[in-house]
C-alpha positions in Angstrom: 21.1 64.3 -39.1 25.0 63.6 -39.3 26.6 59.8 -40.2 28.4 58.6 -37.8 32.1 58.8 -37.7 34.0 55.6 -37.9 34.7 55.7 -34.6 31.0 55.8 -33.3 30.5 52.7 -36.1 33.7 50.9 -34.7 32.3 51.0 -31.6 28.6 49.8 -32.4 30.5 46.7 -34.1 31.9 45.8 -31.4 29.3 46.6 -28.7 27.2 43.9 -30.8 30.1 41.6 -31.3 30.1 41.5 -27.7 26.6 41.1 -27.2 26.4 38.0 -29.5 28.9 36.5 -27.6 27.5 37.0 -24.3 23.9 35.5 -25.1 26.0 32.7 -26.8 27.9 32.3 -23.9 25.1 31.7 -21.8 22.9 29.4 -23.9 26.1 27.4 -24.6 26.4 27.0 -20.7 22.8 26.5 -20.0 22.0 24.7 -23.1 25.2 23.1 -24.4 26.7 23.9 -27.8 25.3 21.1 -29.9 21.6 22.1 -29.1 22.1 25.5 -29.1 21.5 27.4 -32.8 22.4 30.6 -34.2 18.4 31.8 -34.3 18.0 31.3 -30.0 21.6 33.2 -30.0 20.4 36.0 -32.4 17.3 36.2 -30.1 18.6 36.2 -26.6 20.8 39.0 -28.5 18.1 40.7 -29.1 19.1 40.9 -32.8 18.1 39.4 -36.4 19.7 36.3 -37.5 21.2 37.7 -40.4 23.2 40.3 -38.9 24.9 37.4 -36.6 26.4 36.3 -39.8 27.3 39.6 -40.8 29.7 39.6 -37.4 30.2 36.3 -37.5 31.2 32.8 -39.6 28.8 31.3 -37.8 28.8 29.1 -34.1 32.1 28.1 -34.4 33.3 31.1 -35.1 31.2 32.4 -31.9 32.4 29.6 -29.9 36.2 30.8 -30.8 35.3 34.3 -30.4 34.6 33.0 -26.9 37.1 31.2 -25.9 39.6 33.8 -27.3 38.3 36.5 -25.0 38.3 34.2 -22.3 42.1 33.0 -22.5 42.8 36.5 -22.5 42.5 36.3 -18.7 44.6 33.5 -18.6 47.3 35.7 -20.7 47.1 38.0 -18.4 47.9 35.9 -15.3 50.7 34.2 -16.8 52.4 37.9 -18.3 54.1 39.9 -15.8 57.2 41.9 -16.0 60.6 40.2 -17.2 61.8 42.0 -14.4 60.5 40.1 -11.4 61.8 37.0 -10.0 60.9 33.5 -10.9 59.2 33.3 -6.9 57.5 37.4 -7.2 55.5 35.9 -10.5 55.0 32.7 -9.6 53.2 34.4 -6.1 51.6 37.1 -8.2 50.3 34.8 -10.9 48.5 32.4 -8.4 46.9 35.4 -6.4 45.4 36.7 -9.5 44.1 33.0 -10.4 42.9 33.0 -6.5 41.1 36.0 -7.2 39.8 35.7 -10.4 38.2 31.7 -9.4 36.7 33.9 -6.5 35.3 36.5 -7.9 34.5 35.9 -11.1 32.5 32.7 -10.3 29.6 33.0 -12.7 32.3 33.3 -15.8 34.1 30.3 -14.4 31.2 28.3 -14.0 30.2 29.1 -16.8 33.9 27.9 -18.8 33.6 25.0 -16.6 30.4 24.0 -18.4 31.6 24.8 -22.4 34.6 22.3 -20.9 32.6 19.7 -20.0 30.4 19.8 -23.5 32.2 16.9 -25.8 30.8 19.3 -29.2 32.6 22.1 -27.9 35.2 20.6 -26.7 35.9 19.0 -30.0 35.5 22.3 -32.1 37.8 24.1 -29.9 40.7 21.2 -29.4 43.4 23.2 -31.6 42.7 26.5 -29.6 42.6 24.8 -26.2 45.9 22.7 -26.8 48.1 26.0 -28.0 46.9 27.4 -24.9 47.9 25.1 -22.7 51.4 24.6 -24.5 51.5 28.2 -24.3 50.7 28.4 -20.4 53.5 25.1 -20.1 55.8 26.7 -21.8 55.5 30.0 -19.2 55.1 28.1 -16.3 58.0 25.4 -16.7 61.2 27.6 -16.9 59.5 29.5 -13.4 59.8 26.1 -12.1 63.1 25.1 -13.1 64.7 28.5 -12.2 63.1 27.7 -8.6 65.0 24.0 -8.5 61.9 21.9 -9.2 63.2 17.9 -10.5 60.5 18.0 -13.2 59.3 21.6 -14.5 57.0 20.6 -16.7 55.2 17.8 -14.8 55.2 20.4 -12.0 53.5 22.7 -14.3 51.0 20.1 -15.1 50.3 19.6 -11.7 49.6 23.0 -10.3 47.1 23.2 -13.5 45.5 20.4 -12.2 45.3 21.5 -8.5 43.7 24.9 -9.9 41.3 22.9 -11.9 39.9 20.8 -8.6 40.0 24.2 -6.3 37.9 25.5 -9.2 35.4 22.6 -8.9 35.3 22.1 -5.6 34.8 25.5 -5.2 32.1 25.7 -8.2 30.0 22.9 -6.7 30.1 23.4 -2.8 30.2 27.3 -3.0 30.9 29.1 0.8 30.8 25.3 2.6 34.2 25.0 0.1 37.3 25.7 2.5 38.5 28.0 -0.5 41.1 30.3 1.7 42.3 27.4 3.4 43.0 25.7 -0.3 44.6 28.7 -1.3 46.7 28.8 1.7 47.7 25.6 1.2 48.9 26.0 -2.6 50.7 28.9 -1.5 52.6 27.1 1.8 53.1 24.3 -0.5 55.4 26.5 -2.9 56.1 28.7 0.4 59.9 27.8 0.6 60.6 28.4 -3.7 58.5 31.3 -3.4 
């Protein structure tokens, strides 16, 4: 029998690095982070105990893993070409966030829930606040090149707005007027954009 290449082992790593942080995911959602340990994650894994910790620090470090690959989304949405105007990726950005609140609904509900988990919430503060200074500091200068009085504040407000769509949304399901919300977000920056 051969050993396999480093590419073959690369990939194992992280095809288990992943798996960990999918049945955390889901018992940190269902469960909450506090009450869920590192043995119910190794076994929803499917996995020893031991080899969590030879991927990972521990739960935190889970939990970070997490939220790392989740803000990746959010990076995503917020990156477009230099090219584009302040209006063109200020549409595209909120069509993707449209899109992703609708179709990825089990992932957002399941974000929604680590969010509402004080424990989490806590071990994650510095991560979730250089995020949102990091989404601020993307979204403000859009608004000021499109006139906006306060670019920040306005910033802070279409966060908000996305965050009630997302719960309304999240709770109520198909009786939530979702198209008709994200009509309305987009008539209500219709004349910048």
């Amino acid at each position: 029998m051969c050993p396999r290449s480093p590419t073959k082992n690369e990939e194992i790593r992280q095809q288990t690095r992943r798996q960990i942080r999918n049945a955390a995911f889901e018992l940190f959602a269902a469960k909450g982070f506090a009450q869920t340990s590192v043995r119910s994650i190794a076994e929803k894994a499917g996995i020893s105990k031991g080899l969590i910790y030879h991927y990972f620090d521990g739960k935190d470090d889970i939990l970070h893993a997490i939220f790392n690959d989740l803000t990746e989304v959010g990076k995503e949405a917020l990156n477009f070409p230099e090219d584009l105007s302040s209006s063109e990726r200020l549409r595209k950005m909120l069509h993707m966030i449209f899109s992703y609140i609708e179709h990825a609904t089990e992932v957002v509900r399941l974000m929604v829930s680590l969010a509402l988990q004080p424990d989490a919430v806590e071990k994650l503060k510095s991560s979730i606040d250089a995020y949102n200074e990091r989404q601020i500091r993307i979204l403000a200068p859009l608004f000021e090149d499109l006139g906006y009085d306060n670019p920040k504040l306005e910033a802070y407000y279409l966060a908000a707005k996305l965050d009630g769509i997302t719960l309304g949304y999240l709770t109520l399901g198909k009786d939530y007027p979702f198209a008709k919300m994200k009509e309305k977000v987009m008539n209500d920056y219709g004349s910048k954009i």
